[in-house]
N, C-alpha and C positions, 0 to 999 in steps of 0.2 A: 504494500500500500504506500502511496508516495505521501512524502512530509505535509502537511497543508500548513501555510504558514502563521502565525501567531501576531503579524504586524495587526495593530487596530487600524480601521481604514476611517477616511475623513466622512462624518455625515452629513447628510444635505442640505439638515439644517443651519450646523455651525461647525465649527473649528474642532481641531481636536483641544483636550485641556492639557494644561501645563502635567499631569499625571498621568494620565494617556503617550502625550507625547515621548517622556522620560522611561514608560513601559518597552514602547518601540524600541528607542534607543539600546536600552541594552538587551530585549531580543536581537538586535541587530548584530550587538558585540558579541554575545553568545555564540548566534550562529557564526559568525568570522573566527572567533575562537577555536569551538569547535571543532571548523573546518579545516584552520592552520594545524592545529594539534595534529589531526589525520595527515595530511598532506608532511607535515615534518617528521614523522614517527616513518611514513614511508620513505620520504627521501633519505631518513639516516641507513634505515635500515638497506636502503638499494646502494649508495655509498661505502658502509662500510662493506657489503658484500662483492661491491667493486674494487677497495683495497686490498682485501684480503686477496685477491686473487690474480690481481695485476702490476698494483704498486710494491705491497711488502715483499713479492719474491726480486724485484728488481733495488729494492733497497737494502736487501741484503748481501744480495751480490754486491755492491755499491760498498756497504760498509764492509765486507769482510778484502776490498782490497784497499782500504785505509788500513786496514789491520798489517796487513801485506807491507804498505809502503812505510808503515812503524818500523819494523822486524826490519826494513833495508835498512833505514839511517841503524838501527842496533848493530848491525851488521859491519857497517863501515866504522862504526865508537873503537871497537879491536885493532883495527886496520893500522898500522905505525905510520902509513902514509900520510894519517892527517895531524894537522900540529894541534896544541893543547888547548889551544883558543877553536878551531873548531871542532875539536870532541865538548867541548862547552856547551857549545850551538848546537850539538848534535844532541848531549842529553837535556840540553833546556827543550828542543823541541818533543822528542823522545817522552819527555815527562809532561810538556801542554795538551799532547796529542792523547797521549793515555789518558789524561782526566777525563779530556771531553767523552773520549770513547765508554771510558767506565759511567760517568753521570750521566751522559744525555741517549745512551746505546743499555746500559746495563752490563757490558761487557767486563765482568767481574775476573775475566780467566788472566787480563791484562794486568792486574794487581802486580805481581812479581816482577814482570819487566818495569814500573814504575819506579816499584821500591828500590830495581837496582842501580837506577840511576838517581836518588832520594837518599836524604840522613832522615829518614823518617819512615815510617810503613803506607801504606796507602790510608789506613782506618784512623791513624793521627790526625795526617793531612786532611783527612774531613774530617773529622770530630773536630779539627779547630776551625776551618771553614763555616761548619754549623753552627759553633759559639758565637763567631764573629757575628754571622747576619741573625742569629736569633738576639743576640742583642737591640741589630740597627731592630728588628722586627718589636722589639718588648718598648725601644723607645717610640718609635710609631706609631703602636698600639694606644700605649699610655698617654701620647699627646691626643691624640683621636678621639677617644673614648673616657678619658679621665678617670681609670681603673689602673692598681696597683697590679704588676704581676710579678709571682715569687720569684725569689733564684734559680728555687727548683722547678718552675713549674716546667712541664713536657713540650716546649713550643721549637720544636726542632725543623718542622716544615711548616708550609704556609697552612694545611689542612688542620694539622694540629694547634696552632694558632687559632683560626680561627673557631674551631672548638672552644677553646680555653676561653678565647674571649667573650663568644656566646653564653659562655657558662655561667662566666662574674656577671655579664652586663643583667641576666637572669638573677642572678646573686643580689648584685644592687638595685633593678628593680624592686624584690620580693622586699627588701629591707625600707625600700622608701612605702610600698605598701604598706606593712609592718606597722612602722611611724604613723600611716596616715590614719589607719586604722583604730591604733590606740588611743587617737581622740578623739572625744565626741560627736558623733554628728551634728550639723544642724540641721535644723526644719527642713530647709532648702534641698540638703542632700537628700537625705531620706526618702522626699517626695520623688527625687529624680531617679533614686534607686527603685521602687517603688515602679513609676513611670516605665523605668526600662524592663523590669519584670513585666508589667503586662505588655507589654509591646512584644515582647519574646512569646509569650502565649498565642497572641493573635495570627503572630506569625504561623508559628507552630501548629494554630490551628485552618491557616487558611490553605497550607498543604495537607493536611490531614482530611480535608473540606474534599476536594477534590478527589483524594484516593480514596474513601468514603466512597462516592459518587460511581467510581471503575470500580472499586470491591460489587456492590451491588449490581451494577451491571455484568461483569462479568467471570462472576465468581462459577466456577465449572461444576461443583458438589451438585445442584441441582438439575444440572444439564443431562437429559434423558439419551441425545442425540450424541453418542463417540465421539464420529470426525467432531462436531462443533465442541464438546467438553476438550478435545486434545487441542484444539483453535484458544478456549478458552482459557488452559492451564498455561498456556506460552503466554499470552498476553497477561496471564494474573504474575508470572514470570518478571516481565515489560515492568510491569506497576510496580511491582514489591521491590524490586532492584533500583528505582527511581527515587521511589517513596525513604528507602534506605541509606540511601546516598545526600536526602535535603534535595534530589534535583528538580525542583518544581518547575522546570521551563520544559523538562523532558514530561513531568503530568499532565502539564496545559497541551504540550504537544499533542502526548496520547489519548486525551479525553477529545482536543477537536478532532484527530483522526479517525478512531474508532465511536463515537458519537456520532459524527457529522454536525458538529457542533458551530456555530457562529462564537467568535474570541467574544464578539461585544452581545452577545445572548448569555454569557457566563455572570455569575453576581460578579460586577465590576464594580461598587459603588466605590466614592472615592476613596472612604477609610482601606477597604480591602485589595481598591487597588495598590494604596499608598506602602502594604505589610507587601504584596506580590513585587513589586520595585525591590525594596530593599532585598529580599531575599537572593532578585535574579542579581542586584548589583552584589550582592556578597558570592554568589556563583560568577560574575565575570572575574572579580578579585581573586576565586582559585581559578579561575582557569586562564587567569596570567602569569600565577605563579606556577601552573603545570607547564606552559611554556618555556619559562623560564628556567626551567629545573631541566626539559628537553634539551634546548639551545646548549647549558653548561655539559650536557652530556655529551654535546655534538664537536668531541675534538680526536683530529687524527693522534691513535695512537703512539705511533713515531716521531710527528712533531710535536702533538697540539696545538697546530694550529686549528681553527676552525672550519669546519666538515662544509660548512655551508658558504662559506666563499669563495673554500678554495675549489669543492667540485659541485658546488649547488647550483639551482637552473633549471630551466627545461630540459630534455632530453636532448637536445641538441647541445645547448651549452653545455650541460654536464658531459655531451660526448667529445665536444672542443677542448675542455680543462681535464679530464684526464689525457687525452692525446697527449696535449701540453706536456704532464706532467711526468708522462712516461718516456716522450723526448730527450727530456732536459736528465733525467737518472739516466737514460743510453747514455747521452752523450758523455754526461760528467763520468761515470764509471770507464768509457772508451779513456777518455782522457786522460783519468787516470792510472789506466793501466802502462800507457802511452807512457807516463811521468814516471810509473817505476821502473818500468824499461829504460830510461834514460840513466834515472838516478842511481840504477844497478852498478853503472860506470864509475869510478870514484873521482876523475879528473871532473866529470858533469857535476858532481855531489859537491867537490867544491868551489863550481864555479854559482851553484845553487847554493850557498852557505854564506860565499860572498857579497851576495843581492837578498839573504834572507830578511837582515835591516832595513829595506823598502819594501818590503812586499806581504802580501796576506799571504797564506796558501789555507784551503778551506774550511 
């Protein structure tokens, strides 16, 4: 059965109301919502099942000959041909390369070749690296936020930070409640508190209104007729799952579907429509933060960069930026194959040792 929409349409007589209007509105968002939700859950899913398949095995080849071109300059460190000043340069590079390898690769097996070129073990050299930026990260934090954080506390990556700080800033809320608590109310509060408990009932009850309404219409126990009770239990299915969830844009839906209902034949009067607003605007509010929580999931494994800009798009574009992307690892891996073939040579190694002070290498 297709969706029949939920917009309130303008009547003959007048305008729509300021509550009406606002109804629309975030039917509107819902549906966009919604829609993007599906539409991003597929494109991650069809992306990453495009990395997995086409990029990671060409980035591997890629990284295991940086691993390669390590082992050469190690290779030439032995060699009496080179002088003390570029065995230097050999194991500064030797040891920049290995970092990055280990941190940004995982490549753990590198440790050893690191430490032989290090007064230090590799587990040092980061263990003090993490002291350092979890420091800059505790000053940060503490200027931001205005919470204390201990010596000890565990803030060794950004994840765990963030944690931690979720925790206290929970911490110092619950205590300013606390505080606020232990004093008396006035008139004023009370009433507001008050106010906002039946506003939560009303609500409460004007989805309940409506699944009411689908229980009785299509509750299967009394349905004499199979095929219609098996019609019946799916869609009491539809409801209980909605009803479950607080989704009340998804009950309106299914009551004008399976009804044949008019939106504005429904009890719309203003109060009830006022409680139906708020509810869908607290449904658009999760369902930017299920976006939101999408989007963070959407990063390429081996960079992290972003799944959605770097190959998102229609199908066409997404078939353009992978092509791209699988180019540019050909190429760069050709290249560097190319680079250890050269640099196998030791007279090439140091005339490449000599220009290593201008120049990046990847």
């Amino acid at each position: 059965m297709p969706h029949q929409s939920l917009i309130l349409t303008k009547k003959p007589t007048k305008d729509l109301s300021k509550l009406q209007k606002q109804f629309n509105t975030n039917v509107k968002k819902i549906n966009d919502l919604k829609g993007r939700l599906i539409e991003e859950k597929r494109m991650i899913e069809q992306i990453t099942t495009r990395i997995q398949a086409e990029i990671i095995p060409l980035e591997k080849n890629h990284n295991e000959q940086l691993v390669e071109l390590v082992y050469v300059f190690d290779k030439h460190y032995d060699d009496p041909f080179f002088k003390k000043k570029e065995k230097v340069k050999i194991s500064e590079f030797i040891m920049d390369k290995t970092v990055d390898l280990i941190q940004g690769l995982g490549m753990d097996t590198l440790k050893p070749l690191y430490e032989k070129y290090s007064d230090q073990t590799y587990d040092e050299m980061d263990a003090e690296a993490e002291d350092v930026t979890a420091d800059l990260m505790k000053d940060l934090m503490q200027s931001m936020f205005g919470i204390e954080i201990e010596d000890d506390a565990d803030v060794s990556d950004p994840q765990k930070m963030q944690e931690y700080v979720a925790q206290k800033m929970e911490e110092k809320q619950l205590e300013a409640e606390a505080k606020k608590a232990a004093k008396p109310k006035t008139a004023k509060q009370l009433e507001k508190e008050e106010k906002l408990k039946q506003e939560a009932n009303k609500i409460s009850k004007a989805a309940r209104s409506i699944y009411t309404d689908l229980v009785k219409a299509f509750h299967p126990d009394r349905e004499q007729d199979e095929t219609e009770r098996e019609r019946k239990t799916e869609i009491m299915k539809l409801v209980t799952q909605a009803y479950e969830k607080d989704d009340l844009f998804e009950l309106l839906r299914l009551k004008i579907e399976l009804q044949n209902a008019d939106i504005e034949s429904l009890t719309m009067a203003d109060e009830q429509l006022k409680y139906y607003n708020k509810i869908l605007k607290e449904q658009v509010s999760e369902l930017e933060k299920n976006l939101w929580e999408v989007r963070m999931q959407a990063s390429n494994p081996m960079t992290g960069a972003d799944l959605f800009s770097q190959f998102g798009g229609d199908e066409k574009t997404m078939k353009s930026k992978f092509t791209r992307e699988i180019n540019r690892l050909k190429k760069n891996t050709k290249e560097l194959e190319k680079d250890i073939s050269v640099l196998r040579v030791k007279e090439n190694m140091r005339k490449f040792l000599k220009d290593l002070d201008n120049q990046f290498y990847f």
